[in-house]
C-alpha positions as CSV (number, residue, x, y, z in Angstrom):
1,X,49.2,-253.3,-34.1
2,X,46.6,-255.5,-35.8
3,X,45.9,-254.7,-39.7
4,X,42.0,-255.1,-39.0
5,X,42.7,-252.0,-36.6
6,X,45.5,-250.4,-38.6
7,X,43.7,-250.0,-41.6
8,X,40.9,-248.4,-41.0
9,X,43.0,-246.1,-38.0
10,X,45.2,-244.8,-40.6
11,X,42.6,-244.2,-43.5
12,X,40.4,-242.2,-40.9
13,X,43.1,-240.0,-40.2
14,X,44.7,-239.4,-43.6
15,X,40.8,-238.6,-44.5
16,X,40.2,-236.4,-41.6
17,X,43.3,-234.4,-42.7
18,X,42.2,-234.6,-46.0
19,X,38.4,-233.2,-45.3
20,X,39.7,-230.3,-43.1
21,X,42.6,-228.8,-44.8
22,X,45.1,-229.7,-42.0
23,X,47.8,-230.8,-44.0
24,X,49.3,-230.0,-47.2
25,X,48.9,-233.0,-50.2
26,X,52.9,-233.7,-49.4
27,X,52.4,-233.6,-45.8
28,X,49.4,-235.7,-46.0
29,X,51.5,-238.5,-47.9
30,X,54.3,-238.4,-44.9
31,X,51.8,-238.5,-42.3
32,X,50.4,-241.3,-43.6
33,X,53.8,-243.2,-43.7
34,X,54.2,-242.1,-41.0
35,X,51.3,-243.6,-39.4
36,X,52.5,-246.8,-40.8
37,X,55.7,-246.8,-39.3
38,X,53.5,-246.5,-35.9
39,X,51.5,-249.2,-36.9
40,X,54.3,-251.8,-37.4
41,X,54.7,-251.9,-33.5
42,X,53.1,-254.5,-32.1
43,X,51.8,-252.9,-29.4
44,X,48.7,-249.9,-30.2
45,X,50.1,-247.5,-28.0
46,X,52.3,-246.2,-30.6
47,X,49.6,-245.3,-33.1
48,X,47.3,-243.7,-30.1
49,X,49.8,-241.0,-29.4
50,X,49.9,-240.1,-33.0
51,X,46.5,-240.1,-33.1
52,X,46.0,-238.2,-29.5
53,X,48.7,-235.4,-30.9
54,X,47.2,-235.0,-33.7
55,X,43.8,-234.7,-33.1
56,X,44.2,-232.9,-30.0
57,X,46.9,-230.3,-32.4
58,X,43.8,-229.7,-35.0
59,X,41.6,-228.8,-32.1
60,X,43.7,-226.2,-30.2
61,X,44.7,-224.7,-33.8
62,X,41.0,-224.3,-34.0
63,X,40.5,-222.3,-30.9
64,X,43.0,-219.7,-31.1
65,X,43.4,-219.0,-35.4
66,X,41.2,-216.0,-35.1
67,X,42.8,-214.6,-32.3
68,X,46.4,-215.2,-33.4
69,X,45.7,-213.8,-36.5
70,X,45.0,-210.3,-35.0
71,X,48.2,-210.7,-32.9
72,X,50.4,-211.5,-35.8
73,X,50.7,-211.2,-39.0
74,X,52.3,-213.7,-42.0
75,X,55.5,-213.1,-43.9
76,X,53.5,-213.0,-47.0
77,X,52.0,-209.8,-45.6
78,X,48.6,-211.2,-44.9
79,X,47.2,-211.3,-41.2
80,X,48.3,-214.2,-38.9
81,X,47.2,-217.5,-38.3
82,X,48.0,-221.1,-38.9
83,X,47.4,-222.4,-42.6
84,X,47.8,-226.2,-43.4
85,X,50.8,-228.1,-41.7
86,X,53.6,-229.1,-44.5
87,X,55.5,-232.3,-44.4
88,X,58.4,-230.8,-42.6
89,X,56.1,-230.0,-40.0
90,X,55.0,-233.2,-39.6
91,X,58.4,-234.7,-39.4
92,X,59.8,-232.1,-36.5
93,X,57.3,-233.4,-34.6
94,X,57.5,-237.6,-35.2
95,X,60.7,-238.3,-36.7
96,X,62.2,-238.8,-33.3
97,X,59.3,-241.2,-32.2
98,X,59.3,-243.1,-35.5
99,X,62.9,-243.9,-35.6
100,X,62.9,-244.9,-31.9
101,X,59.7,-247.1,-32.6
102,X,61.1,-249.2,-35.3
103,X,64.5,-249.6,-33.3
104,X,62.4,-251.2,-30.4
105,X,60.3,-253.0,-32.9
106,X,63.7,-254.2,-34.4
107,X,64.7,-255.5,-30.6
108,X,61.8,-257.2,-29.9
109,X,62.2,-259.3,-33.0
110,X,65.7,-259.9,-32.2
111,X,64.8,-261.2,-28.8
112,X,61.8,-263.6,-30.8
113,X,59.1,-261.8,-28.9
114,X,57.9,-259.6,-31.5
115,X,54.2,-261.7,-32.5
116,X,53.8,-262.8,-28.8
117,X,49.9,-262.4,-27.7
118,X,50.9,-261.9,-23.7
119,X,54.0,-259.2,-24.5
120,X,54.1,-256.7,-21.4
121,X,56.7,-254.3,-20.9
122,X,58.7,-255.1,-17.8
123,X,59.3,-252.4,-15.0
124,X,63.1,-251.7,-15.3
125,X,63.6,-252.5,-19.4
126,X,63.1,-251.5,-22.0
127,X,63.9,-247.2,-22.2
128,X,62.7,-246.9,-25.6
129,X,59.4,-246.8,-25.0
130,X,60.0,-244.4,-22.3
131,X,61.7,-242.2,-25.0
132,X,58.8,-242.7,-27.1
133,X,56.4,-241.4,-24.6
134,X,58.4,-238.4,-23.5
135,X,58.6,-237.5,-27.5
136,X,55.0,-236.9,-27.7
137,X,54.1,-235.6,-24.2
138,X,56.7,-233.1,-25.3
139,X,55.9,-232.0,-28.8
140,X,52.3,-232.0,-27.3
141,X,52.9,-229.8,-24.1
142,X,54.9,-227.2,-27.2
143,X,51.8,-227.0,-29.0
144,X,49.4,-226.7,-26.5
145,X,51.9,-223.7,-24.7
146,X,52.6,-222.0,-28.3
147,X,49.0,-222.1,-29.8
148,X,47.0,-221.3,-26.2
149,X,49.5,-219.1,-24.2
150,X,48.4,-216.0,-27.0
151,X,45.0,-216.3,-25.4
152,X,47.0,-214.8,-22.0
153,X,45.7,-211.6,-20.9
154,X,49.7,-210.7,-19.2
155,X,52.6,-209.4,-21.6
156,X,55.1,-212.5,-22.3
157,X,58.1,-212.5,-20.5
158,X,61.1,-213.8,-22.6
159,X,62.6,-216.7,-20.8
160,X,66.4,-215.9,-21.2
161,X,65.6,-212.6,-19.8
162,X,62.6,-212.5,-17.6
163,X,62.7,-208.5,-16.6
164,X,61.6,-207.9,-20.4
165,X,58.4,-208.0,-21.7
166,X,58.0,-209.2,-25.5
167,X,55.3,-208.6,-28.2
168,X,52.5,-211.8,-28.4
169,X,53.7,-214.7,-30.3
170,X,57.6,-214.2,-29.8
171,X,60.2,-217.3,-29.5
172,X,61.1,-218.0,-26.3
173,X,58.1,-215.6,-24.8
174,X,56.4,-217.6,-22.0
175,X,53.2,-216.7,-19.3
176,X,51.6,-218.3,-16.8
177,X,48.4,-219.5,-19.0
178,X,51.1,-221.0,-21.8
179,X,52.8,-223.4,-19.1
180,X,49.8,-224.1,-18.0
181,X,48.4,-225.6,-21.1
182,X,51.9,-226.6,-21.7
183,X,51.1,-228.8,-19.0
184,X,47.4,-229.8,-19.6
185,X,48.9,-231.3,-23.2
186,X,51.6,-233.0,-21.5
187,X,48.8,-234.7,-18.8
188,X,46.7,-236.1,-22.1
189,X,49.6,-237.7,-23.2
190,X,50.9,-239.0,-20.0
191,X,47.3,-240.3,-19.6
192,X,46.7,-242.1,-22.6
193,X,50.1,-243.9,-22.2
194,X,49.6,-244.9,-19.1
195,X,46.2,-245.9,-20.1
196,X,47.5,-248.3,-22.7
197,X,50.7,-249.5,-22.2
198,X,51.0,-253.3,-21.4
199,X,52.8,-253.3,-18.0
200,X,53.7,-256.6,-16.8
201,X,52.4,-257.7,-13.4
202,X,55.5,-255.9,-11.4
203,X,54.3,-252.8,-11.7
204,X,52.3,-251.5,-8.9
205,X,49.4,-248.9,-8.6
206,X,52.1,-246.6,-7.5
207,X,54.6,-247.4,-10.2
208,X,52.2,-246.6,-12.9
209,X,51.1,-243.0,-11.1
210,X,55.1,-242.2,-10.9
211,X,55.0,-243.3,-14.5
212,X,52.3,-240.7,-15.3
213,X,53.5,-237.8,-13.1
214,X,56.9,-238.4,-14.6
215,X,56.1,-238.3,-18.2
216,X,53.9,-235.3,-17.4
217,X,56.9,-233.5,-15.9
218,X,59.2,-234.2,-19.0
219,X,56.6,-232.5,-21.3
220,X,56.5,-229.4,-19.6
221,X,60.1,-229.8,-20.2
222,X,60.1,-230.1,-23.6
223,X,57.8,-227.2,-23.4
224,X,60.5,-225.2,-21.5
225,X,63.5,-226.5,-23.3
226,X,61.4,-225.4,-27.0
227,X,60.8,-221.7,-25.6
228,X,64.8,-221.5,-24.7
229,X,65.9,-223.0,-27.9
230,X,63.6,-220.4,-29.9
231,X,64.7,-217.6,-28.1
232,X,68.1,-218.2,-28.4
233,X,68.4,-219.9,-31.9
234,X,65.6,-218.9,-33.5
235,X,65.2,-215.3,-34.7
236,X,62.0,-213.6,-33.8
237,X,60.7,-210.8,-36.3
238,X,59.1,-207.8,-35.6
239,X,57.2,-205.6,-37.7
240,X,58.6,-201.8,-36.8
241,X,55.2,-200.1,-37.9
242,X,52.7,-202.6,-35.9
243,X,54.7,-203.7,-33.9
244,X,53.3,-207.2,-34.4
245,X,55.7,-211.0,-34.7
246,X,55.7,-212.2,-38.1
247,X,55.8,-216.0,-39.0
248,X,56.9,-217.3,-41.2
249,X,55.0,-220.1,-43.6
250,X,55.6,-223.1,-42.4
251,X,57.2,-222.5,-39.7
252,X,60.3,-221.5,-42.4
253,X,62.3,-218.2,-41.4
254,X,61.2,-214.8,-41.7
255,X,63.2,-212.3,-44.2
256,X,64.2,-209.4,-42.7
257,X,66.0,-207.9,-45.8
258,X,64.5,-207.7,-49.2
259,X,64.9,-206.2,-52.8
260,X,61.9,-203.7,-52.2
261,X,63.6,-202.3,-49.4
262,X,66.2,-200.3,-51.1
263,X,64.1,-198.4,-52.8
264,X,64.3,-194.4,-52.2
265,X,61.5,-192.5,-50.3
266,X,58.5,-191.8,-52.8
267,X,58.6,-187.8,-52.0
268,X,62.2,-187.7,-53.3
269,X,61.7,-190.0,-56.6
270,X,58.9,-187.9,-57.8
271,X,61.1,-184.5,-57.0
272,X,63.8,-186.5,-59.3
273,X,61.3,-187.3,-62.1
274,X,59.6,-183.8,-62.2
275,X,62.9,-181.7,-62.0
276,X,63.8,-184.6,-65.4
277,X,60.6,-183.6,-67.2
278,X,61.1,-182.1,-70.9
279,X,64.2,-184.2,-71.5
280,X,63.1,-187.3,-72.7
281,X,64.2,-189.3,-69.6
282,X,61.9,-192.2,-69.1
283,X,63.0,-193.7,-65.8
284,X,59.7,-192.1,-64.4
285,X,57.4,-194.9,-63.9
286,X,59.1,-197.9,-63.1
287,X,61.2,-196.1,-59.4
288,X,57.5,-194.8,-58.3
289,X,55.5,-197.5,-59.2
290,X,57.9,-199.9,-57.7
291,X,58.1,-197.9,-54.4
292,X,54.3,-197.3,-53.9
293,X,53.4,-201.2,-54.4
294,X,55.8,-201.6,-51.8
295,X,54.5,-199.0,-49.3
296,X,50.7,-200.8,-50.6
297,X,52.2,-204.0,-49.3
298,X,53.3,-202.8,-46.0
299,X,50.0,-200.7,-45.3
300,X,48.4,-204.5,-45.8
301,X,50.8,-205.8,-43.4
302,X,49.0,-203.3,-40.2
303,X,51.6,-199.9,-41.2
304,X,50.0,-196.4,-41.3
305,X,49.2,-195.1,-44.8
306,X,52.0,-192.6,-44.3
307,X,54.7,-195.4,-44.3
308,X,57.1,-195.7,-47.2
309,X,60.2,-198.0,-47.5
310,X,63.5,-196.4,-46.9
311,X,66.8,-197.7,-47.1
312,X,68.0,-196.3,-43.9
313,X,64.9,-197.6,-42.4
314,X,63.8,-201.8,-42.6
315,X,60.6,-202.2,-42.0
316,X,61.5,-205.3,-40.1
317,X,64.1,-206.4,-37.4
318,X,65.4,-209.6,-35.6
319,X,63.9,-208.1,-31.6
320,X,65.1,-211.4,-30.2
321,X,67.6,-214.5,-30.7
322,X,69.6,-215.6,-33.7
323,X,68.8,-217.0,-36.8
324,X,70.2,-220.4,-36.7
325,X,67.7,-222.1,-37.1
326,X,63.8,-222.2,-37.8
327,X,60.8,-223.4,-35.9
328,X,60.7,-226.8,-37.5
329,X,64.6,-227.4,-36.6
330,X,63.8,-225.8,-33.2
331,X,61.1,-228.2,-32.5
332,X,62.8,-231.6,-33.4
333,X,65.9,-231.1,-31.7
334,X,63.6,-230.4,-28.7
335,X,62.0,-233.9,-29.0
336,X,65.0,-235.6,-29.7
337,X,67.0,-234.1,-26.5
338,X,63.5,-234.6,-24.2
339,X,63.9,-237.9,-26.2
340,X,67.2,-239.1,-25.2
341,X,67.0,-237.5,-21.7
342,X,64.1,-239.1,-20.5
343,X,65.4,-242.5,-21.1
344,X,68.4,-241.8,-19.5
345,X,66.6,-240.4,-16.4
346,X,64.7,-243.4,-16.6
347,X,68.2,-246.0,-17.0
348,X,69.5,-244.1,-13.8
349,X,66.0,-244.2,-12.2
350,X,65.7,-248.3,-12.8
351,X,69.6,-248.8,-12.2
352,X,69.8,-250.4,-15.7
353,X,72.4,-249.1,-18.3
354,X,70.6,-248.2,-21.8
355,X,70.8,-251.2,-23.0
356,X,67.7,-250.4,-25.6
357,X,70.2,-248.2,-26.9
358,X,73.6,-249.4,-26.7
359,X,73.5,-252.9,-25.6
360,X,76.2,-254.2,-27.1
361,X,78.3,-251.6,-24.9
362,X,76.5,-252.9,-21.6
363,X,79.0,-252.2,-18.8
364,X,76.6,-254.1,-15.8
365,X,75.1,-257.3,-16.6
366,X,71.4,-257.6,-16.7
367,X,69.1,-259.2,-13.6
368,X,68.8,-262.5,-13.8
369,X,67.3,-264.1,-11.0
370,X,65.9,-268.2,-10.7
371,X,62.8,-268.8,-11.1
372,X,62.7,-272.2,-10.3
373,X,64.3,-274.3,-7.4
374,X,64.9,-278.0,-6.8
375,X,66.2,-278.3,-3.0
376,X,70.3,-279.2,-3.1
377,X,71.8,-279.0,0.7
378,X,75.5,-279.9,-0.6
379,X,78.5,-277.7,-1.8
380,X,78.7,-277.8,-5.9
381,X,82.9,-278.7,-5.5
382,X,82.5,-281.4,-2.7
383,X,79.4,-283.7,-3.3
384,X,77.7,-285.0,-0.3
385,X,79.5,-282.1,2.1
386,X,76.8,-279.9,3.6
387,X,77.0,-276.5,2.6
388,X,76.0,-273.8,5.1
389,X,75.8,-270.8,2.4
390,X,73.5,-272.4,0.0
391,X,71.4,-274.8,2.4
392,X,68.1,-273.0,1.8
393,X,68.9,-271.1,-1.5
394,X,69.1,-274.6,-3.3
395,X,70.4,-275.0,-6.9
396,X,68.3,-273.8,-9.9
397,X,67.5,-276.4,-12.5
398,X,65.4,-273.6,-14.6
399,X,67.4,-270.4,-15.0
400,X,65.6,-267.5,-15.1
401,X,65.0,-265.7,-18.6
402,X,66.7,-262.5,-19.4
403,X,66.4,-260.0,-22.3
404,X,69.6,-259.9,-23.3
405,X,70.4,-262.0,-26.6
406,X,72.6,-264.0,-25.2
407,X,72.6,-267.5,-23.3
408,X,70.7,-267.1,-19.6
409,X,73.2,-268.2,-17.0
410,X,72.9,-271.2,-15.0
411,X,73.2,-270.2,-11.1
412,X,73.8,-272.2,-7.8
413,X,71.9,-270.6,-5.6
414,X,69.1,-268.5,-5.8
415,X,71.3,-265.1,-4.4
416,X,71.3,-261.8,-6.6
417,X,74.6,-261.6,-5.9
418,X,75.8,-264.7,-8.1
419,X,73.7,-263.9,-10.8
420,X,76.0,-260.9,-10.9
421,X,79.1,-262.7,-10.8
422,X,78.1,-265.0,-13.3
423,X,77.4,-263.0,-15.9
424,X,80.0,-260.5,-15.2
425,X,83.3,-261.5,-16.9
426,X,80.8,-262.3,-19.7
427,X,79.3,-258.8,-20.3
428,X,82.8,-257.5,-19.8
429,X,84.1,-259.6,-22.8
430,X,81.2,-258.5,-24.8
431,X,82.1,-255.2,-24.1
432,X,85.7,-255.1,-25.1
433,X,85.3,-257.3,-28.8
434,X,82.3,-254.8,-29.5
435,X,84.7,-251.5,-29.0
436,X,87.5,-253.6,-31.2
437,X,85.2,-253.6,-33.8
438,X,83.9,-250.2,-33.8
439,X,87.8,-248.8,-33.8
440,X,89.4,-251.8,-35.5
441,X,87.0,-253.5,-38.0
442,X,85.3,-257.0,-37.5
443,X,88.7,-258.7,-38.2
444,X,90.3,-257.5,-35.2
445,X,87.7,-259.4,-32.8
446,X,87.7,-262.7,-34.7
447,X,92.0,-263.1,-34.3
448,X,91.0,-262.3,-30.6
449,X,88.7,-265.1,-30.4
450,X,90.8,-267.4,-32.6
451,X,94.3,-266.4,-30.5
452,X,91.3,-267.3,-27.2
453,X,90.8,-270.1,-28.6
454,X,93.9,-272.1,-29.7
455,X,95.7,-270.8,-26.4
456,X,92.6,-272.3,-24.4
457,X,93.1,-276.0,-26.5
458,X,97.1,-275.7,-26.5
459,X,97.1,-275.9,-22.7
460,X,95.6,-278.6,-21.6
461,X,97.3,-281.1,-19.3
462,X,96.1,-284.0,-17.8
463,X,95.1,-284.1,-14.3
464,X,97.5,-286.5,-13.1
465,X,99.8,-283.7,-14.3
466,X,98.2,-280.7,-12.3
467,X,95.7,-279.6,-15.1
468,X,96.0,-276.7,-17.2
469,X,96.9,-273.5,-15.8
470,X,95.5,-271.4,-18.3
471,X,97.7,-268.7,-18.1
472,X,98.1,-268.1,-21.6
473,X,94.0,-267.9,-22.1
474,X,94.3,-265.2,-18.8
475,X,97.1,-263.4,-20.8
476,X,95.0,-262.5,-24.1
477,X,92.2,-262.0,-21.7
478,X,93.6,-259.3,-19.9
479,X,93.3,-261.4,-16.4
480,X,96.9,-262.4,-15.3
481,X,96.7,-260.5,-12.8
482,X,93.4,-261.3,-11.2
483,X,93.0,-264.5,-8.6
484,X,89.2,-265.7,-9.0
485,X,87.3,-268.3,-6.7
486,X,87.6,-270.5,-9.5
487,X,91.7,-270.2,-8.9
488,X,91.9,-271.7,-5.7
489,X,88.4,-274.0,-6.1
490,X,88.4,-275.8,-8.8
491,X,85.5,-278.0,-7.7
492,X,87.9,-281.5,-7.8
493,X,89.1,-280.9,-4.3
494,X,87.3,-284.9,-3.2
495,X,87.0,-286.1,-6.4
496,X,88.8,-289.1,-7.4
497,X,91.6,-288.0,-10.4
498,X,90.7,-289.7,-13.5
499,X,92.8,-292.4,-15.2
500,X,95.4,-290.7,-17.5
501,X,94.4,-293.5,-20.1
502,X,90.8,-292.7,-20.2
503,X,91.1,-288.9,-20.0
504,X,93.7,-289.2,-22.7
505,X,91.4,-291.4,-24.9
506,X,88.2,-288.5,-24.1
507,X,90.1,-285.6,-25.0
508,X,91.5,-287.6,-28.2
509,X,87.4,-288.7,-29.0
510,X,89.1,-292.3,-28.9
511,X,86.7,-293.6,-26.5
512,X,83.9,-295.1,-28.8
C-alpha cells in the first residue's frame, strides 16, 4: 500500500478510535501496529478489510449496547453491555491475518515481484490471500451473529444440544436472526474483497462470483465453528437470582467462586452477635458488615432485596461448557482454523498443493506451460527426422514463467504433460534435501549434494567407450531401480561420436 494512502488511512482510524472510546489507550497502540503490518502489503486490500471490520464492529456495537445491557449483566456487577475493546481483543481477531500478510508479503519479495505496478493475483496460486480473506469474513460474520442475534425475539438454542433453550447472550447459543447477520457480515467482507482484489485476466465473471459466494460461505463458518468452540470450551455464567449471562470484561472469564461467598447468612450472624452481647466480644461489625455489602452488591447485579450469600448457595454457576478457555482464546483459534481450512479447500479446489505455505515440501510440480513457440517439425535426438508427436506443438524458445523460486524449465513441446515430467524429478529432489534438513540439520543435505556431485564427475567415460552409465549418481539418488526415456534415448542415436582426442582435451579445458 502506498504511504500517501497509508498515512492518512491509519491516522483516521487510530483517531476515530480515539474520539469514540472504542479502544483502550493499549489497544489503540496495537491496533495501530497493527494497521501497519496491513499496510506493508503491497496490495490495499489488506488494510480495507481492517478497516471494513472495524468500522462495521463499532457500528453493530452501537445498535445493540442498550439492549444487551438489559439482557446481561457484567462481572463487575454493573448492567451489561460492551465497554472499550482492549488490545487482546484486538489481537483475537487480526493476529491470524497479520501473520499470514507479512508471510505472503515475505513471498512476493522472494519471488522479486513485491514493487511491481501490474501485480495481479493468479487464479490457482497463491492460498494466502485466500486465508486472509476467510480470516476476516469470519471474525466479521462472529461479530455480526454475537452482537445482533440478542436483538432475536426466539429463545437461543444451544448448538451442541439443540432441544434446549438457553438464557440471551450464552456461548454457543444460536437463532435464526444471529446466522443471519452472521451471514450479512460475512457478505460485506466477501464483497469488499472481491471488489478490490487484483485478479489477473484468467479469472472470469464466474470465477470471481464463486470467489464471493465461497468466502461468504466460510464466514458463516467461522460463525458456526465460534458458537461450538464457546459452548464447549468456554464456560458460560449464569446469575441464579436473574437468571441473566454475565461477561466478563474483556471478554476475560467470569468467576464463579469468590471470598464474599463464604460468608454465613446475615439472620444467623446477628443471632451470634446478640446472644455475645455483655461480654466484651467485638467480632460484631466486621461478619455483618461484610455480609450486607455483599448481599448490596448482588441486589445491584438484578437479585431480589431478600437475597443473601450463603455458602451452601453460589450465587453463580457454569449453565454451559467448560472453562478452558475465554472468549478472546475462543475467537482466535476460530480464525486461525477458518484460516487454515479455507486455503486448503482452496489448494484442493485449484489442484495446487499449498505451496504459499509449505513450498519447500511441494510434492507436484507447479504449471508451467510455453508461452512462446518457434515452429520445429524434427525429433530433439535425431536432427532433420520428422517427428510426428511434436509436428504442431513445435519447441519453445521462451519458457513460460512460474512462481516457484527456482529456474523455469525449458520444454520441447508445448504439451502439459512434459512440463510435468520436466519438472518432476526436480521437485521430488527438492523435496527430499528439505525433509533432511528439518530431521538432520543443514549438513546432512550438503554431503548429499557433495557425494551427487563427485559420483556424477568420477564417472564419466568417453563416448568412444559407451559413455557414462551413471549408476553411481542413480544409487545416491535413490533411482537404480527406475528405467527413464532418457535410459534408452540418449539423443546421440545419428550423431556422429566425437573424436576421443578432442572430447578428452574439452573435458580437460585443454582446448584453448
Amino acid at each position: 500500500m502506498k504511504p500517501i494512502i497509508a498515512v492518512p488511512a491509519i491516522s483516521a482510524l487510530v483517531y476515530r478510535a480515539w474520539s469514540r472510546k472504542s479502544l483502550t489507550p493499549v489497544g489503540i497502540i496495537t491496533a495501530f501496529l497493527t494497521a501497519v503490518v496491513h499496510a506493508i502489503h503491497p496490495w490495499s486490500v489488506c488494510f480495507a478489510l481492517l478497516a471494513v471490520f472495524f468500522l462495521s464492529g463499532t457500528a453493530v456495537t452501537k445498535v445493540k449496547h442498550g439492549i444487551k445491557a438489559k439482557l446481561t449483566q457484567s462481572a463487575t456487577g454493573a448492567s451489561g453491555g460492551e465497554g472499550p475493546r482492549n488490545h487482546i481483543q484486538v489481537l483475537a481477531n487480526s493476529l491470524s491475518a497479520s501473520v499470514l500478510i507479512l508471510l505472503h508479503a515475505w513471498q512476493l519479495k522472494k519471488e522479486g515481484t513485491y514493487s511491481n505496478d501490474d501485480l495481479c493475483w493468479p487464479r490457482g496460486s497463491d492460498v494466502l490471500v485466500v486465508g486472509i480473506v476467510a480470516n476476516y469474513a469470519a471474525v466479521a460474520a462472529d461479530t455480526f451473529s454475537s452482537e445482533l442475534g440478542i436483538l432475536a425475539k426466539t429463545q437461543p438454542r444451544l448448538v451442541t444440544a439443540p432441544w434446549r433453550a438457553v438464557p440471551p447472550g450464552t456461548n454457543g447459543g444460536v437463532t435464526l436472526t444471529g446466522l443471519g447477520a452472521g451471514l450479512l457480515g460475512s457478505f460485506i467482507v466477501a464483497a469488499t474483497s472481491t471488489s478490490l482484489l487484483p485478479f489477473c485476466k484468467e479469472w472470469s465473471l464466474s470465477s470471481k462470483i464463486y470467489f464471493m459466494q465461497g468466502i461468504t460461505v466460510a464466514g458463516l463458518c467461522g460463525s458456526i465453528l465460534d458458537s461450538y468452540l464457546g459452548a464447549v470450551l468456554q464456560a458460560s455464567v449464569v446469575d441464579v437470582h436473574s437468571g441473566k449471562v454475565v461477561e466478563g470484561d474483556g471478554g476475560r472469564k467470569v468467576l464463579v467462586h469468590s471470598q464474599a461467598l463464604h460468608f454465613k447468612p446475615t439472620a444467623e450472624v446477628q443471632s451470634k452477635v446478640s446472644s455475645q452481647e455483655g461480654k466484651g466480644v467485638s467480632a460484631k461489625s466486621s461478619a455483618v458488615d461484610d455480609s450486607i455489602k455483599a448481599s448490596q452488591t448482588m441486589q445491584q447485579a438484578g437479585a431480589s432485596g431478600a437475597a443473601v450469600f450463603d455458602a451452601q448457595h453460589e450465587s453463580r454457576k457454569v449453565a454451559v461448557g467448560h472453562d478452558i478457555l475465554d472468549n478472546n482464546g475462543v475467537n482466535l483459534l476460530m480464525a486461525a482454523a477458518i484460516s487454515v481450512g479455507s486455503m486448503a479447500v482452496a489448494a484442493l479446489i485449484w489442484d495446487v498443493p499449498l505451496s504459499s505455505i509449505v513450498s519447500s515440501l511441494r510434492f507436484i510440480p507447479q504449471k508451467a506451460h510455453p508461452t512462446h513457440l518457434s515452429p520445429e517439425t524434427s525429433a530433439p535426438s535425431a536432427p532433420g527426422v520428422h517427428d510426428t508427436l511434436r509436428s504442431r506443438l513445435g519447441e519453445t524458445s521462451t519458457p513460460a514463467t512460474v512462481s516457484s523460486p527456482s529456474k523455469a524449465p525449458v520444454l520441447q513441446s508445448a504439451h502439459p504433460l512434459e512440463a510435468r515430467l520436466v519438472q518432476w524429478r526436480e521437485t521430488q529432489d527438492r523435496m527430499k534435501m528439505e525433509m533432511l534438513r528439518r530431521q538432520f540439520g543443514i549438513a546432512e543435505p550438503i554431503r548429499r549434494g557433495m557425494e551427487v556431485k563427485i559420483a556424477a564427475a568420477g564417472e564419466w567415460r568417453p563416448a568412444v567407450l559407451g559413455g557414462s552409465s551413471g549408476v553411481h549418481k542413480d544409487i545416491l539418488e535413490g533411482r537404480d531401480c527406475e528405467i527413464g526415456w532418457e535410459d534408452v534415448f540418449t539423443s546421440n542415436e545419428l550423431r556422429e561420436v566425437p573424436n576421443f582426442h578432442a572430447e578428452l582435451e574439452s573435458k580437460m579445458k585443454m582446448n584453448w
